[in-house]
C-alpha positions in Angstrom: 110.9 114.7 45.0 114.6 114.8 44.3 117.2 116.9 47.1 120.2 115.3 45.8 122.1 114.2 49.1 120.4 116.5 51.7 117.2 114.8 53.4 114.0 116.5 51.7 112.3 119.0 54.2 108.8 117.8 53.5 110.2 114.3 54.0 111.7 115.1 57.3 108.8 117.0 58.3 106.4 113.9 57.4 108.6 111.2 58.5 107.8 111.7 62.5 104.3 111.9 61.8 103.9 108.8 59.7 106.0 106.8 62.5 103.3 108.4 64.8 100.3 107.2 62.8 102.2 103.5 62.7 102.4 103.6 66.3 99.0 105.2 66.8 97.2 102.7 65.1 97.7 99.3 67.3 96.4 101.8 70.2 93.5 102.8 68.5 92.2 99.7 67.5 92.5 97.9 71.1 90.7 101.3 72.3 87.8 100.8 69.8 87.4 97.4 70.5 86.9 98.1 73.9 84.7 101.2 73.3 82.8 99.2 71.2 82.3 96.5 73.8 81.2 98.8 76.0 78.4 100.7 74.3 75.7 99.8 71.8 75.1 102.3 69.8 79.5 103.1 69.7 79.9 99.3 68.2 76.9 100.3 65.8 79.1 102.9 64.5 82.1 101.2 63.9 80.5 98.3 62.7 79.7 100.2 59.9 83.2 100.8 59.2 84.4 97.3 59.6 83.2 93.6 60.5 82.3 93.8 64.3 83.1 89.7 64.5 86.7 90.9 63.7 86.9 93.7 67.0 85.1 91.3 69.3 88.0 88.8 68.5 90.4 91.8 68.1 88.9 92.7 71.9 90.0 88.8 72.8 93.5 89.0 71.8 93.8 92.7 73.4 92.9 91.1 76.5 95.6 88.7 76.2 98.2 90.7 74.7 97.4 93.1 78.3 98.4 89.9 80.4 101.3 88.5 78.2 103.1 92.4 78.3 102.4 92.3 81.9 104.3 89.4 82.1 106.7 90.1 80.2 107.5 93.5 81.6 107.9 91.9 85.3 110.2 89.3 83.8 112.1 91.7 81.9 112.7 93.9 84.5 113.8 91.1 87.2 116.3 90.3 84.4 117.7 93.7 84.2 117.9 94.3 87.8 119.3 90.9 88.1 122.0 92.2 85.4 122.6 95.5 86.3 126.4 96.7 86.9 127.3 96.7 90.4 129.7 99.2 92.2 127.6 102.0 91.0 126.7 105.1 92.9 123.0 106.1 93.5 123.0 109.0 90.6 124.6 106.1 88.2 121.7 103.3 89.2 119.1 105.9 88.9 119.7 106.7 85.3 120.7 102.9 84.1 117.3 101.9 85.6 115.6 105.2 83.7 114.3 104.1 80.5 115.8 105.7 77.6 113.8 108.2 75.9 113.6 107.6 72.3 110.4 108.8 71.0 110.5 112.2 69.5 107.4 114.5 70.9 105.7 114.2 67.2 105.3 110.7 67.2 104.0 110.7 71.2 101.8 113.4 70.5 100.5 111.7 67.2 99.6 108.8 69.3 98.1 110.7 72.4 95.7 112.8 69.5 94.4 109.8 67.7 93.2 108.3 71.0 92.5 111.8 71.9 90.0 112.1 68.4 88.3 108.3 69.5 87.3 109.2 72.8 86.1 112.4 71.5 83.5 110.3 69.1 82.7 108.2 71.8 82.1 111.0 74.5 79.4 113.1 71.4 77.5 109.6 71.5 77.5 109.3 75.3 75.6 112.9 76.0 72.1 112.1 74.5 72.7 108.1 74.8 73.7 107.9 78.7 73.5 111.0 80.6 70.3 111.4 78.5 68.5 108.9 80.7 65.4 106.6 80.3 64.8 108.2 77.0 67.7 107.1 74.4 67.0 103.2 76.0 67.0 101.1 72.5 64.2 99.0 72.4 64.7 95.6 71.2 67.9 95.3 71.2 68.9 95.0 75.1 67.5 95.2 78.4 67.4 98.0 81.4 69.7 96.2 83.3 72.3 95.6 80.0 72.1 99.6 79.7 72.7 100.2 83.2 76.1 97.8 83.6 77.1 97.6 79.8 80.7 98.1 79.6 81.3 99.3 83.2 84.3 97.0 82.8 85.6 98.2 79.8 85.7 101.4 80.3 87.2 101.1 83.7 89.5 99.2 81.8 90.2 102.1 79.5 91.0 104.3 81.9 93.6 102.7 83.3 95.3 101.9 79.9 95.5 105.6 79.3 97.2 105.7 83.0 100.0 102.7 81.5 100.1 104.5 78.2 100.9 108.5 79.8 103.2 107.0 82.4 104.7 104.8 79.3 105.1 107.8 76.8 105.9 109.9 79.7 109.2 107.9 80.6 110.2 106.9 76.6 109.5 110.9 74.6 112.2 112.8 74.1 111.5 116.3 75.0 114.4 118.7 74.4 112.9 122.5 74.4 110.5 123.8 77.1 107.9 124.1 73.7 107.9 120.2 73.2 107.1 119.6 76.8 104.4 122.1 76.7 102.9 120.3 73.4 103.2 116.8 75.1 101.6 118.1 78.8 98.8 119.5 76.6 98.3 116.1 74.9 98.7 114.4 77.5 96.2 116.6 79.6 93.9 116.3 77.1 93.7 112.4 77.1 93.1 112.7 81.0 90.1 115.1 80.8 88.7 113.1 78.3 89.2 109.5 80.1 87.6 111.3 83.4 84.8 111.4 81.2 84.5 107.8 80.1 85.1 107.3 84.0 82.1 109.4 84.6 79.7 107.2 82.4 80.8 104.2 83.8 80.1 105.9 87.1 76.6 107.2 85.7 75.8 103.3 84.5 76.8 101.3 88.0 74.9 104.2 89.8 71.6 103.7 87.3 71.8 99.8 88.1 71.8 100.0 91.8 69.4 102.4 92.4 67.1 99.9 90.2 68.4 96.3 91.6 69.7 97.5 94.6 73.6 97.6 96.5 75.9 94.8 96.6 79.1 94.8 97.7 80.4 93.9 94.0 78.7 96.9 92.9 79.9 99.3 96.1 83.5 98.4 96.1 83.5 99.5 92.0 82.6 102.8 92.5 85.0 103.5 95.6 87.3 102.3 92.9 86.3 104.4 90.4 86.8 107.5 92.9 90.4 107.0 93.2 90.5 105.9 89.8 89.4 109.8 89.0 91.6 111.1 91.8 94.6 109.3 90.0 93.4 110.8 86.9 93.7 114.1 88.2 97.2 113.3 89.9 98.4 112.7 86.8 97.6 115.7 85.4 98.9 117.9 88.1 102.2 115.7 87.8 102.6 116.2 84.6 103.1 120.2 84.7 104.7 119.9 88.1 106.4 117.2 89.3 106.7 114.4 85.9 108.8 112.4 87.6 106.4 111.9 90.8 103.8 110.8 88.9 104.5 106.6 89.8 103.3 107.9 93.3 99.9 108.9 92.9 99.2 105.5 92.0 100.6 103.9 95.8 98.2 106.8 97.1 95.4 106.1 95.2 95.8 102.5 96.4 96.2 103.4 100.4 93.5 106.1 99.6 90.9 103.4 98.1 91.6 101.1 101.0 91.1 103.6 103.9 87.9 104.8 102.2 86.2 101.3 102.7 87.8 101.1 106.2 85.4 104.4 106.6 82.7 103.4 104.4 81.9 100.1 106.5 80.3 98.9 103.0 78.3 96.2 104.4 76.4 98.9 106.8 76.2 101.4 103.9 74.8 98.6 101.6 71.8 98.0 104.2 70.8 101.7 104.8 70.9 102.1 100.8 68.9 99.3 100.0 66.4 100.0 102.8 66.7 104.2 101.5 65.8 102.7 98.0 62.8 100.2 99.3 61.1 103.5 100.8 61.2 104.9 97.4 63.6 107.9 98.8 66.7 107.5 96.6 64.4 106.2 93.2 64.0 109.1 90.7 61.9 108.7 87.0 64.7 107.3 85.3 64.8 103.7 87.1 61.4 104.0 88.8 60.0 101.3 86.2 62.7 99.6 86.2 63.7 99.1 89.9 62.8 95.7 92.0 59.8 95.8 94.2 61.8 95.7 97.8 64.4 95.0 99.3 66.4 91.6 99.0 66.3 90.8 102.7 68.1 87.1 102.4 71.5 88.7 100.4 71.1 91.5 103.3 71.6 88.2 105.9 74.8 87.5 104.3 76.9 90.3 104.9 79.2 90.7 107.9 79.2 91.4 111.8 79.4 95.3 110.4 76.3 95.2 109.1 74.3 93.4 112.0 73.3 97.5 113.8 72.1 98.3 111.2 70.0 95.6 110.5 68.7 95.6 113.7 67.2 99.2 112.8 65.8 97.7 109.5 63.6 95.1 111.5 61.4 98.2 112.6 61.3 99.8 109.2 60.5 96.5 107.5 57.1 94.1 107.1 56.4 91.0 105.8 58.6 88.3 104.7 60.9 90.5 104.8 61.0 91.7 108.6 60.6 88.0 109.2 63.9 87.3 107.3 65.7 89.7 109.0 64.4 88.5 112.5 65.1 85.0 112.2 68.6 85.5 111.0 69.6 87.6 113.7 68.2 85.4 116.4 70.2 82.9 114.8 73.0 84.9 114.5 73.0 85.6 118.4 72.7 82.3 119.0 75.8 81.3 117.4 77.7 83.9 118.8 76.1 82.3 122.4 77.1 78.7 122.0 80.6 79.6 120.3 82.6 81.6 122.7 86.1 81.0 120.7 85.3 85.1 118.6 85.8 85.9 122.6 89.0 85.3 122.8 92.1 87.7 121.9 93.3 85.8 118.6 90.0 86.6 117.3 89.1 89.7 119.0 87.1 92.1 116.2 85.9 95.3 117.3 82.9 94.8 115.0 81.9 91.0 116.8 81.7 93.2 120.2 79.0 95.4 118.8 77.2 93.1 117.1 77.2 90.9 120.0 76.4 93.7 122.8 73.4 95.0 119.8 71.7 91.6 119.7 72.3 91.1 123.4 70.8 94.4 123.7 67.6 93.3 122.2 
């Protein structure tokens, strides 16, 4: 269409968009790829749309793309800060350290919605697939174990690319009328609600495979992660209509949060009354009952720490078998090495948690 010399309306209207769905479309595929890595019958879908060799090595380079922008991103900003104009006041650093925002809120939101639409497909398939249960198992094709812990990784992964994406489209979108930051917080919003619902199946598939093979501590400290992982979720959220600029913060919480919350776990102790709950057949519904292994794996239960040693003093009398006889072996070895070494006695290696191990096993 012809305007002569002014720009073309439709054309101005469609240009922002189109730069959107360029943008979009890098950010779709690495989410796909990952999606599809993380659930069968998702990557049965899309392989159907194109070659699934090509996303596994598209899911590769992703990977490596993550690590190389990483890098990049810490080298670039000791550069600038290394460069940065000196005799400035603290209003003048603030903004020459601010990112300049040069996305318009029609490209940002284009990109926010196509990821928005994926996860939408993938969260449809996960509602009779996962949280369906037993049921939607494919036969043939994996195990219960590869249900239960396929693509807890990836979509763990996910979620905290959509953190690094919001906080990234956040800082760079132009938003000039109190309408354009309403239409990016909705986006935006969106995106989170539906990431706290991948979250949520990862969360549904770690849960599924311990109460079948039992707790580790590989498989604990995940889900405390995936806790705070939600909390930050919602953070962001509440940020975003509140406080946008405060939103870099929930993450330094999030992180003191998730370390307090194993100080008051104690994981190792947890681990042992879990596994010796899920032994007695109190924590095992239909779902995994088939599935789960006969008892309690008494020699990886020897192998935790001092924090764990009262309550496996309590598990000797609820155990039998090889298994009580694991248990009572280790700890009488256990107090003898605490006997014949005195050097945990003394103050550079004082631990609260030795003490009462050492006055338990004494105690016996």
């Amino acid at each position: 269409m012809n305007c002569g010399r002014r720009p073309c309306p439709r054309v101005g209207r469609a240009a922002p968009i189109l730069r959107g769905l360029l943008l979009a479309a890098p950010v779709v595929i690495v989410f796909a790829a990952l999606l599809a890595s993380a659930d069968l019958v998702f990557a049965d879908l899309i392989e159907r749309l194109f070659r699934l060799d090509f996303l596994e090595a598209l899911a590769r380079w992703a990977g490596h793309g993550v690590v190389a922008l990483t890098v990049g991103f810490l080298l670039a900003g000791g550069l600038a800060y290394a460069a940065r104009p000196r005799g400035l006041d603290a209003s003048d650093r603030l903004a020459a350290a601010t990112l300049p925002r040069f996305l318009g809120v029609i490209e940002a939101s284009v990109v926010i919605h196509a990821v928005n639409a994926l996860f939408f497909v993938f969260m449809l398939i996960q509602i009779p697939y996962l949280f369906g249960g037993q049921v939607n198992i494919v036969e043939g094709k994996f195990t219960y174990a590869e249900y239960a812990r396929r693509g807890f990784g990836e979509l763990v992964f996910v979620a905290v690319l959509v953190l690094a994406l919001t906080l990234l489209l956040n800082a760079i979108t132009r938003r000039d009328t109190a309408r354009q930051t309403t239409a990016f917080n909705l986006a935006a919003t969106l995106l989170l609600a539906l990431t706290a619902v991948l979250l949520a199946s990862a969360f549904k598939r770690l849960w599924l495979y311990e109460l079948a093979y039992g707790f580790t501590r590989m498989r604990v400290y995940p889900h405390v992660f995936m806790v705070w992982l939600a909390a930050l979720l919602a953070w962001f959220g509440l940020a975003l209509w509140l406080k946008p600029r405060q939103l870099a913060i929930g993450i330094l919480i999030a992180g003191l949060g998730f370390a307090a919350t194993l100080d008051l776990l104690n994981p190792d102790a947890f681990i042992v009354r879990q596994n010796l709950q899920r032994d007695a057949g109190l924590t095992v519904n239909s779902t995994v009952a088939s599935y789960r292994t006969p008892e309690v794996d008494a020699r990886y239960l020897t192998q935790l720490s001092e924090d764990a040693v009262p309550e496996l003093v309590a598990a000797v009398a609820q155990t039998s078998g090889e298994t009580r006889e694991v248990l009572e072996a280790h700890l009488a070895d256990r107090l003898k090495g605490m006997a014949d070494d005195p050097a945990w006695r003394r103050w550079p290696a004082f631990h609260v948690a030795r003490y009462q191990a050492y006055a338990v096993l004494s105690g016996r």
